[in-house]
N, C-alpha and C positions, 0 to 999 in steps of 0.2 A: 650505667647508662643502658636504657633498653630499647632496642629494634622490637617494632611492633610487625607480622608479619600475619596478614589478612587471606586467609584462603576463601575460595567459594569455588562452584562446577557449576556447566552448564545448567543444571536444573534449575539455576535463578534466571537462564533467561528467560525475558518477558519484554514486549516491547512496548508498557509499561515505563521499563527503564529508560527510556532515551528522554523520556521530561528530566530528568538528572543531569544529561548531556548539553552544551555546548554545539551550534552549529555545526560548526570544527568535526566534532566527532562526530554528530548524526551523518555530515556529508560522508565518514573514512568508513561507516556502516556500509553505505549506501554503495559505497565502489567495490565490496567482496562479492565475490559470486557463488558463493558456498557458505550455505546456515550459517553451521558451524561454526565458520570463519567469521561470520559476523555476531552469533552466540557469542565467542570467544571476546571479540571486542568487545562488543556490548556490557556483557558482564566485568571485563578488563577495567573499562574506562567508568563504569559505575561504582565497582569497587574502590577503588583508584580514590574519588571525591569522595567517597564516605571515608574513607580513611583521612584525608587530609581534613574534611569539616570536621570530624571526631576531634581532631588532634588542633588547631585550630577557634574549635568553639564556633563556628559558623555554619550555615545551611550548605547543601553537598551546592546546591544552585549562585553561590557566592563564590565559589572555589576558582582561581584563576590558575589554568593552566596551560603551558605552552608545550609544543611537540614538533617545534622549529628543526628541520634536520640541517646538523652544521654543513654538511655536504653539499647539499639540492634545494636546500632553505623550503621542500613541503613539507606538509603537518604530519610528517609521519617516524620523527621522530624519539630519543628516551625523553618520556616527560618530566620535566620543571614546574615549581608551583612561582607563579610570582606574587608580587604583591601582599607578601605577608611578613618581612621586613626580617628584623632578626629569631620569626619565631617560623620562618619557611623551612621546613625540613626535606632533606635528604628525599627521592622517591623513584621504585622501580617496581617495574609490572612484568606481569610472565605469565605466557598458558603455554598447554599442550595439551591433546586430548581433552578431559572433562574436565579439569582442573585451570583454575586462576589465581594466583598470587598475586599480590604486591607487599612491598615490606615498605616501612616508613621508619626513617630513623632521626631525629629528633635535633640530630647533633654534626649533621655531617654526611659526604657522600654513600650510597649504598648501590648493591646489583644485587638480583634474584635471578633466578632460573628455573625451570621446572620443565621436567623432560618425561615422557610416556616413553620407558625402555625399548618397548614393541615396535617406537616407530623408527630407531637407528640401524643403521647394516651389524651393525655390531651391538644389543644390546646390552653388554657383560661393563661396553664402556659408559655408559649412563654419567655414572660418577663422574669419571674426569669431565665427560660432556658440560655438566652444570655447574661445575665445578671453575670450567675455562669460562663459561658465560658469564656466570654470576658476575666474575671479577673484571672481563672486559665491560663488563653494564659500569660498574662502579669507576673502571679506570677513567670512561667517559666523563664524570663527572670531576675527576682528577683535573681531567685537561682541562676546563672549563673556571679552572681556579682554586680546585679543591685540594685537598691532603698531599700529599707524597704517597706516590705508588708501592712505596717501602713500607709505609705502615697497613695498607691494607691485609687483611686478615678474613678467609674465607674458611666458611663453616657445611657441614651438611645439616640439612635441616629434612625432619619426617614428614613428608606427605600426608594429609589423611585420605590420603585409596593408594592400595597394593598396585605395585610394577608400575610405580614413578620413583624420580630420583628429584632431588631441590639441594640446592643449595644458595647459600647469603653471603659477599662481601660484604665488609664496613672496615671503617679507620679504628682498629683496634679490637680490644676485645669487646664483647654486648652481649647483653643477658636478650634474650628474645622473647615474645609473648605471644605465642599463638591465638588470633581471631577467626574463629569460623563465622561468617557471613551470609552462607547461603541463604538459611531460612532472613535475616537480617535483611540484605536484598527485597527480598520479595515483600518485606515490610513497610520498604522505604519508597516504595513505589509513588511517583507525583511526590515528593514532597519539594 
């Protein structure tokens, strides 16, 4: 079984991308007060749909996503694909710095993470850092009806840019496939 894991960095922002987007998310743009921070979504929640229409077989504009948070019930929580019955897959997003992730796992719950060393008090801890997230991303979807927390299985995963750390939960072992999207992004613009 294989975790697909989609990277891209800010240089695909473009706004552009928000015809890709969902109200939803154009409003969660709109409430950051720093670029960046909205780069980061931006490209997050673009990536995000192009990996699920890949995987899917549909337009990234057809992609139903929720970001219901179990807590506070706003839209700013880990996102769910609905509406795609038993071929909905696993889904988890992640930035830091330049970089954005998401992995998409076919079969089952997943978590990502992805940490820029430089921004922790301690960057030696990187590791455990994404290491702890990856897996609380995935437990989340545990609780929601997923796997046993006992078969979860977390991995490190290589960045492409120096002085970051990543890592992947999933329910068991997975072969993973790295996607670089940047340029891909910027391809997909309007469609």
């Amino acid at each position: 079984m294989t975790v697909e894991v989609w990277w891209s960095t800010l240089a695909a922002a473009d706004h552009e991308l928000t015809a890709l987007l969902d109200d939803t998310e154009r409003a969660r743009l709109d409430s950051f007060d720093r670029p960046a921070d909205r780069g980061r979504s931006l490209v997050g929640a673009a990536l995000l749909r192009l990996a699920v229409a890949a995987h899917l077989g549909v337009g990234a504009a057809e992609v139903v996503l929720d970001r219901t948070c179990a807590e506070c019930g706003r839209p700013h929580g880990a996102p769910r694909v609905l509406g795609a019955g038993d071929r909905r897959p696993g889904v988890s997003v992640a930035h830091s710095g330049v970089l954005v992730v998401v992995a998409l796992d076919p079969h089952g719950p997943v978590g990502v993470d992805v940490q820029r060393a430089s921004d922790l008090p301690d960057p030696g801890a990187v590791g455990d850092w994404v290491r702890r997230e990856a897996a609380v991303k995935a437990r989340t979807w545990t609780d929601l009806g997923g796997a046993s927390p006992a078969a979860l299985v977390t991995s490190d995963l290589r960045p492409p840019v120096g002085g970051y750390a990543a890592a992947l939960t999933t329910v068991g072992e997975r072969t993973v496939r790295h996607v670089d999207r940047t340029e891909g992004l910027r391809s997909a613009r309007g469609r």
